[in-house]
C-alpha positions in Angstrom: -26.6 -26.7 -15.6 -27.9 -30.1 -14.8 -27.5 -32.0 -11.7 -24.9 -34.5 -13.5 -22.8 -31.6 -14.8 -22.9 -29.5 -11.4 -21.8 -33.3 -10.1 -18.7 -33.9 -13.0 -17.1 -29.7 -12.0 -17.4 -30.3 -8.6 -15.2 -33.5 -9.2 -12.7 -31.8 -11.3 -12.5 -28.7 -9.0 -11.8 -31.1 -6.2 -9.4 -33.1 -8.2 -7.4 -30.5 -9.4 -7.3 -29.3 -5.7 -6.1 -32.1 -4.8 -3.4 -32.7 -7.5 -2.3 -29.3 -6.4 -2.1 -29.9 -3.0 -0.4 -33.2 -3.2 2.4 -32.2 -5.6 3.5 -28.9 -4.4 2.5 -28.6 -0.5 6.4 -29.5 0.5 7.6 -27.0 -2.2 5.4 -24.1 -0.9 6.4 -25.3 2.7 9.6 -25.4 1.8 9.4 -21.4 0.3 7.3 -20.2 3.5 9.9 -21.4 5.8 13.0 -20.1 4.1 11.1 -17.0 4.4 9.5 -17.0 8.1 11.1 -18.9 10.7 7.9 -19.8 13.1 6.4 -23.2 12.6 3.2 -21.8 13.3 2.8 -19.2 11.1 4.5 -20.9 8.4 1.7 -24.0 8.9 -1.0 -20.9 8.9 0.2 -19.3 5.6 0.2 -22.6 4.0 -3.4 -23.4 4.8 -4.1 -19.8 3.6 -2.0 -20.5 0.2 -4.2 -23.7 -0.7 -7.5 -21.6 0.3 -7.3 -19.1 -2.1 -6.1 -21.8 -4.4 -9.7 -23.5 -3.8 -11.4 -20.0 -3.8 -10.1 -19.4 -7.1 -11.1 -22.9 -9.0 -14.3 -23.0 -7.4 -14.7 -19.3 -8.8 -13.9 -20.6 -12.3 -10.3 -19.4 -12.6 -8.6 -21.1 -14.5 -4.8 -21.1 -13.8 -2.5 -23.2 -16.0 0.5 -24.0 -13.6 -0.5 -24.2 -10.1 2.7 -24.9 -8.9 4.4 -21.6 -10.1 0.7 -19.9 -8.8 0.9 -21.5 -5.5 4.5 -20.6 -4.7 3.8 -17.4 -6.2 0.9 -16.7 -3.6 3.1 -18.4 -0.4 5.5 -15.6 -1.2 3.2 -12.7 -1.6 1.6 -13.9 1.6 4.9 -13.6 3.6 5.6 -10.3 1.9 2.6 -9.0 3.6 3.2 -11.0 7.1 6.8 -9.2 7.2 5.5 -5.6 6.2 2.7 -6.1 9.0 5.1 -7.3 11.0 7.8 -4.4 10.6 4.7 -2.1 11.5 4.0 -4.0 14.7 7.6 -3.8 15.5 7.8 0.1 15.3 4.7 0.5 17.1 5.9 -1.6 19.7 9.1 -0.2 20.1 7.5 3.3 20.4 5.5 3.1 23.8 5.7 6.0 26.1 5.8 9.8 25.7 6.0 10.9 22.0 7.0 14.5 22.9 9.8 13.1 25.1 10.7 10.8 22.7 11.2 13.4 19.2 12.6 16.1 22.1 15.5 13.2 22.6 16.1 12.8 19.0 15.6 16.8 18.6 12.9 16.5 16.2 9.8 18.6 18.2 10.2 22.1 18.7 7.4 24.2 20.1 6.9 26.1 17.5 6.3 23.1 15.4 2.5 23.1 14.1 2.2 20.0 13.1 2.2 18.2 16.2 2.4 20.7 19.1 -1.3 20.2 19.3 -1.3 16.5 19.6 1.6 16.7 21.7 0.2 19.2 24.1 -3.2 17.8 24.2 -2.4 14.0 25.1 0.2 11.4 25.0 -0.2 9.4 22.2 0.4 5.8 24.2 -3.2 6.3 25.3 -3.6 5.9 20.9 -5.4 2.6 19.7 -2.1 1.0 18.3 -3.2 1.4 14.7 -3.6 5.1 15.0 -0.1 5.4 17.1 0.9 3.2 14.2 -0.1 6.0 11.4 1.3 9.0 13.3 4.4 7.6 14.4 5.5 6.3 9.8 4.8 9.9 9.4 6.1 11.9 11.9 8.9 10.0 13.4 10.3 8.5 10.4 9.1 10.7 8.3 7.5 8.7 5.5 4.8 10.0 2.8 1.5 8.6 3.0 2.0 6.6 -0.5 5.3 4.7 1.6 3.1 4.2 4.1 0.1 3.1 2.1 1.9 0.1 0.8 3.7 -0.7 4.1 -0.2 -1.0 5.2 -1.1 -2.9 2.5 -3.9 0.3 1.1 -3.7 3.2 -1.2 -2.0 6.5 -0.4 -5.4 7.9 -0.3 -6.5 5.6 2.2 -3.4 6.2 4.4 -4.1 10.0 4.0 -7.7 9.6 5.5 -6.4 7.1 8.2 -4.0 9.6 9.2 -6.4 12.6 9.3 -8.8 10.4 11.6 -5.7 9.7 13.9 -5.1 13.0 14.4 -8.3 14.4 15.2 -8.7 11.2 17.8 -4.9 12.2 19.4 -6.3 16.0 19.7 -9.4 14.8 21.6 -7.5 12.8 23.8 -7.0 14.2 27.5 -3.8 15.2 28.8 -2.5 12.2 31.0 -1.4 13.0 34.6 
């Protein structure tokens, strides 16, 4: 491609941006904050809305209604932000003793070989928070891995290998005090 053409696309990638981003920034502001109520955030998942819009015109994607695209995106970007979010929440929320905690709730016997060793071995607030994150979808609440996979945005496969490495870190751990 000659320098004239390389010139004329990079104009019409930058105009169509442009267009875009002009007639439907309100519109996907306007989505993102009826969905998520933080200013912030809401300005954040804006800018990343219009960046994958540019990532995919400078890739040579053509996509025939941006506007429908672009709120379509806003939306599947605060799908992920809430599931991520939800996830924080419960980790959060956990903190402390996990045997104490299932023990209370009368979910954790000793003769329960699934997590008496974890639970003997170490307390799992001494976890990296995606690891306490893993164990807690699975054995607190009791979700499969393919639940869990798409709460964490990956494949059930990938949640069943996260959650194996969790558990051999939480058996390694030392016991705390």
């Amino acid at each position: 491609m000659d320098r004239a053409s390389q010139d004329f696309c990079q104009r019409s990638v930058q105009g169509a941006f442009l267009r875009a981003h002009h007639s439907s920034r309100d519109r996907v502001r306007k989505v993102l904050t009826n969905r998520i109520h933080d200013e912030h955030l809401v300005h954040d998942l804006v800018q990343e809305t219009f960046l994958r819009y540019w990532k995919a015109l400078v890739s040579g994607i053509h996509i025939e209604h941006p506007d429908r695209w672009l709120v379509r995106v806003a939306i599947n970007l605060s799908e992920d932000w809430r599931r991520s979010f939800q996830c924080r929440q419960i980790t959060v929320g956990l903190g402390g003793n996990l045997l104490a905690a299932l023990a209370e709730e009368g979910q954790y016997s000793p003769g329960d070989w699934t997590l008496s060793p974890i639970l003997a071995t170490a307390q799992l607030d001494q976890l990296r928070p995606k690891d306490r994150l893993i164990i807690t979808l699975r054995f607190i609440l009791g979700l499969q891995t393919q639940t869990i996979g798409s709460l964490m945005g990956i494949g059930p496969d990938a949640a069943r290998m996260r959650l194996a490495r969790a558990l051999k870190k939480a058996n390694e751990l030392p016991v705390k005090g």
